[in-house]
C-alpha positions in Angstrom: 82.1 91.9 101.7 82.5 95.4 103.2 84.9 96.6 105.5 84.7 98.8 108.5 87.5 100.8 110.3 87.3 101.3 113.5 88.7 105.0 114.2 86.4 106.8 117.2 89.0 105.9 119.9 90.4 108.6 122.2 93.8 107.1 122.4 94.4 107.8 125.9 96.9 105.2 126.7 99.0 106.1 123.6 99.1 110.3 125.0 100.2 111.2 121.5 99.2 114.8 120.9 97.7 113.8 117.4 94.1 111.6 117.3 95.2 108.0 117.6 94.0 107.2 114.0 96.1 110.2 112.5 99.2 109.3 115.1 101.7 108.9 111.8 103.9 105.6 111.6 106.7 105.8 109.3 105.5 109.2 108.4 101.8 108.1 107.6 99.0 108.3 109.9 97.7 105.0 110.7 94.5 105.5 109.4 95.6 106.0 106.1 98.3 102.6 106.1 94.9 100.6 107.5 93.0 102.2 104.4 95.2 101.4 101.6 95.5 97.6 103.0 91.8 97.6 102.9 92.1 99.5 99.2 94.8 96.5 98.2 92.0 93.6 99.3 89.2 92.2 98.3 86.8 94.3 99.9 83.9 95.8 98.2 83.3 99.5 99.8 84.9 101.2 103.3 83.3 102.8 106.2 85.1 104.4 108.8 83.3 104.5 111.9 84.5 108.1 113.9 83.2 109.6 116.9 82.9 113.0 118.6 86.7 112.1 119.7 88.2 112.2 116.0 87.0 115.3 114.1 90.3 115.5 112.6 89.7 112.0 111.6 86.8 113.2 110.0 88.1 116.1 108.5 91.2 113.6 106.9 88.6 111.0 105.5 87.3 113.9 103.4 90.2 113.1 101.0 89.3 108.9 101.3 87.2 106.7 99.7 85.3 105.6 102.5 81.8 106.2 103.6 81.6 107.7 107.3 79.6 106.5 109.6 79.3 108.5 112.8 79.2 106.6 115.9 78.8 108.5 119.6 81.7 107.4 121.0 80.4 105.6 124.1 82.4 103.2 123.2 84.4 100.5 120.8 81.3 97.9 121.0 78.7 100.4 121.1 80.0 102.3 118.2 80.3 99.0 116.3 76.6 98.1 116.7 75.6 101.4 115.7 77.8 100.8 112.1 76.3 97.3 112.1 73.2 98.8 112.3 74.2 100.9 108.6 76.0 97.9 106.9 75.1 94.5 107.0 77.1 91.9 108.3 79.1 89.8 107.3 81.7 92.5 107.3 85.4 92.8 108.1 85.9 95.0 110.9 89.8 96.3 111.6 91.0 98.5 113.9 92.8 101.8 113.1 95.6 101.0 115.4 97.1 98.3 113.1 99.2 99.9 111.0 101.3 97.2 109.8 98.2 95.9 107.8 98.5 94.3 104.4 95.8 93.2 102.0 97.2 89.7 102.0 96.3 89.3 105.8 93.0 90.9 105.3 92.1 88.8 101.9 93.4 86.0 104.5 90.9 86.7 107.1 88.2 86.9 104.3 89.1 83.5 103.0 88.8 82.1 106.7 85.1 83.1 106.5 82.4 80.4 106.7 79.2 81.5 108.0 80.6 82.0 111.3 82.2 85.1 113.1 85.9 84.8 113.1 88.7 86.3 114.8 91.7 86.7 114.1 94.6 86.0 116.6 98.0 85.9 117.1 100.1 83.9 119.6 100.8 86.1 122.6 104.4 85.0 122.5 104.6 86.5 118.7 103.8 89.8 120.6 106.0 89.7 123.2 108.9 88.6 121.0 108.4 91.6 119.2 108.0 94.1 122.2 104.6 95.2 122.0 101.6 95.2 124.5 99.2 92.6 125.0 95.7 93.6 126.1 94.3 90.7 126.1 95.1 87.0 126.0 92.6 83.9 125.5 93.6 79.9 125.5 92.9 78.4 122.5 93.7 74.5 122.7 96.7 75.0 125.5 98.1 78.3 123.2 98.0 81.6 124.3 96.8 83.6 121.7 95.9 87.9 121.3 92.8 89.0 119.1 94.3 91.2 116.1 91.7 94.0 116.1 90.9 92.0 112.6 87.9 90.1 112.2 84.9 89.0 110.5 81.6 90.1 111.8 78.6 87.4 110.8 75.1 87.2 111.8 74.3 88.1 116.0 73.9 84.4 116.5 77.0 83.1 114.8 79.2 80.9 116.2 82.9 81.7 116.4 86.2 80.7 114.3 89.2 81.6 116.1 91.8 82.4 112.9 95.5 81.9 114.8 97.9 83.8 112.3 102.0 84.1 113.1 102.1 87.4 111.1 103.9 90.8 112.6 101.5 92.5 110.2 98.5 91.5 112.3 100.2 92.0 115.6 101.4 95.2 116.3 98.4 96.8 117.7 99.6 100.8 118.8 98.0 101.5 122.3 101.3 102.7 123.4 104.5 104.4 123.3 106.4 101.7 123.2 103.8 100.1 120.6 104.7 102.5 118.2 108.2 102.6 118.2 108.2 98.8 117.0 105.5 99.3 114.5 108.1 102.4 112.9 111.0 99.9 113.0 109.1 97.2 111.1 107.3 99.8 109.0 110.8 100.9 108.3 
């Protein structure tokens, strides 16, 4: 299954002065810790989706083994139909902004895979325990739980597997100041 990254955001709530895919945690941009977790799993090829927002992102993947795909930047699910439109699903799909990523929790979300789309989530108290935001917040079965920016993309009419994980690696999503100072202690 292929893999793609997620890296045409502008970044605005995170007013770093670098693109939010090159912001660096634990002195590596995020990008590149999202790419060697994808490099580590069991994925078959890379394609990082950029926009008119990132052309340093661009510029950086030059060095990667990933294929580019250039989306307009109107947007995250916009962006991803125009990639899904290059690659066919089932894919993984991951968000730049997770750079506490490891190819165990990505081979996990792979192995959850069963026809249908699946997201993976984290209980919303496993984010707030470890001081980071949460954007948004679904009930699964009484629980509280946060999507990951991690999931598996199936066919248009898939139904949906809801994958709960209690991994810091999945949920430390930077979309803020704050954000990122936890993901440098626990990239540490």
């Amino acid at each position: 299954m292929d893999a793609l990254v997620m890296c045409g955001g502008e970044g605005t709530r995170l007013a770093a002065d670098a693109e939010k895919p090159l912001f660096e945690v634990g002195g590596r941009p995020m990008l590149g810790r999202v790419l060697d977790a994808l490099d580590g799993a069991a994925v078959d090829a890379v394609h990082a989706v950029t926009s008119p927002a990132t052309p340093d992102t661009l510029a950086y993947l030059d060095d990667r083994d990933a294929t580019v795909i250039e989306g307009r930047g109107e947007g995250y699910v916009a962006d991803l139909r125009r990639a899904l439109a290059t690659v066919s699903p089932p894919v993984v799909t991951v968000v730049a902004d997770l750079p506490l990523l490891a190819p165990a929790v990505v081979d996990d979300a792979l192995a959850a895979y069963d026809g249908r789309n699946v997201t993976v989530c984290v209980p919303t108290r496993l984010k707030e325990s470890l001081g980071v935001s949460t954007e948004t917040v679904r009930d699964e079965g009484g629980e509280q739980l946060s999507p990951t920016g991690l999931n598996v993309v199936a066919a248009d009419d898939a139904d949906e597997r809801v994958e709960r994980v209690w991994d810091a690696r999945a949920a430390v999503n930077v979309n803020y100041a704050d954000d990122a100072a936890t993901a440098e202690v626990l990239a540490g």
